[in-house]
C-alpha positions in Angstrom: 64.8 -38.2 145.6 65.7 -34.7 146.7 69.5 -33.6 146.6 70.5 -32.7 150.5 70.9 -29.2 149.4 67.9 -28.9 147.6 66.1 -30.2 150.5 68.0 -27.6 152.5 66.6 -24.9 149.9 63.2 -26.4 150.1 63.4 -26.2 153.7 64.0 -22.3 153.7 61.4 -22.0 151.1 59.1 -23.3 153.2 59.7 -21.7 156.4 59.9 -17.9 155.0 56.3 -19.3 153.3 55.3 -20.5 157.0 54.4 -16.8 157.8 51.4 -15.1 156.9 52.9 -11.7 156.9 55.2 -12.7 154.9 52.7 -14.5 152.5 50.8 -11.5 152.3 53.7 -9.5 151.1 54.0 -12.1 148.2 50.6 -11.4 147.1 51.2 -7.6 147.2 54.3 -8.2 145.1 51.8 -10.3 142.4 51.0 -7.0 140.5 54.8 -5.8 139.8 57.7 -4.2 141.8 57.3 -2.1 145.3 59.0 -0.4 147.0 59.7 -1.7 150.8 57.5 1.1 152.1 54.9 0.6 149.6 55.1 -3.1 151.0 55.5 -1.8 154.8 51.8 0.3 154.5 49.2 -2.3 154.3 50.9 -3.8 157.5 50.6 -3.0 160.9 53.8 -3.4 162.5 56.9 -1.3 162.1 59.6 -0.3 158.8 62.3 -2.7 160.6 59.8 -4.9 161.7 58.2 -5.6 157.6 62.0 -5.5 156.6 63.0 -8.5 158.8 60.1 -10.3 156.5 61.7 -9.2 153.4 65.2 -10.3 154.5 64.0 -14.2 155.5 62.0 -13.8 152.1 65.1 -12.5 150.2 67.2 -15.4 151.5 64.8 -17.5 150.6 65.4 -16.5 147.4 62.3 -15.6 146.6 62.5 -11.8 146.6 65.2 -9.7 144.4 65.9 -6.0 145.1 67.2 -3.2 143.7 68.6 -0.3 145.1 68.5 2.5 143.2 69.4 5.7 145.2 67.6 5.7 149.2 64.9 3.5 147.9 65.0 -0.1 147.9 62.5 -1.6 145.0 61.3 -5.6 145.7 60.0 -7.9 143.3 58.9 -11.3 143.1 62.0 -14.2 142.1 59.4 -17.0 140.8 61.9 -19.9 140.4 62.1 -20.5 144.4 58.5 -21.0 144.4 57.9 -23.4 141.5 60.8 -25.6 142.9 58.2 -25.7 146.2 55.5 -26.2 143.8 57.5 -29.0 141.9 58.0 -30.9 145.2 54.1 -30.5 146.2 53.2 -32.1 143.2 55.6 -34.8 143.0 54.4 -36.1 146.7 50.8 -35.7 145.7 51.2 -38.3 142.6 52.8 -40.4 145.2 50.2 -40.0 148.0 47.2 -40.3 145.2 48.9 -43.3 143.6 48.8 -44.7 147.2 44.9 -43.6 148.0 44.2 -45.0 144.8 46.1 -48.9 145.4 44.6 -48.5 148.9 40.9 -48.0 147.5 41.2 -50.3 144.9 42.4 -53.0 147.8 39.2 -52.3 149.9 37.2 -52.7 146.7 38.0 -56.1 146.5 35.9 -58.9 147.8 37.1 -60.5 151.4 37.9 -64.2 151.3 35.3 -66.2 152.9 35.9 -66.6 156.7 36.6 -70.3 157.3 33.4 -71.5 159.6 34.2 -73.2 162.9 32.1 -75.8 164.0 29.9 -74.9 167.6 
């Protein structure tokens, strides 16, 4: 069972993963560090606009940045994500181990049906 604040954490994991924008900028973020206008480009929508996405993703946890200067580098914090991953998995053992008692159930012959006279 989930602590209440690890439920809380999943809970912001998921929502900041609810977006696609935002899911996109994970995938841009696969291949190494960026910058936030390197990340901004690909998108259509404006600078504050894409960094709004990095912010929910960054409290998420699942972004890190560095400053160094005027430019703000992003990169990818991976333990966030397999936390979600971990909890995915847990609930689809439990939900396969149910498909599985339910099938085997069904698989079973039925009791004859008592017969009643006409």
């Amino acid at each position: 069972m989930a602590r209440p604040s690890q439920n809380l954490l999943l809970n912001v994991i998921f929502a900041a993963l609810a977006d696609a924008t935002r899911r996109r900028i994970l995938e841009q973020l696969g291949t190494g560090e960026a910058t936030v206008s390197q990340l901004a480009e690909p998108h259509a929508m404006s600078l504050p606009a894409v960094s709004k996405h990095l912010r929910v993703l960054e409290e998420a946890g699942l972004l890190q940045r560095r400053i160094d200067g005027r430019v703000h580098y992003m990169k990818i914090n991976p333990e966030p994500m397999r936390q979600a991953v971990n909890w995915i998995e847990r609930q689809g053992r439990f939900w396969q181990g149910s498909f599985d008692r339910l099938d085997q159930l069904l698989q079973q012959p039925s009791p004859p049906q008592p017969t009643t006279p006409p």
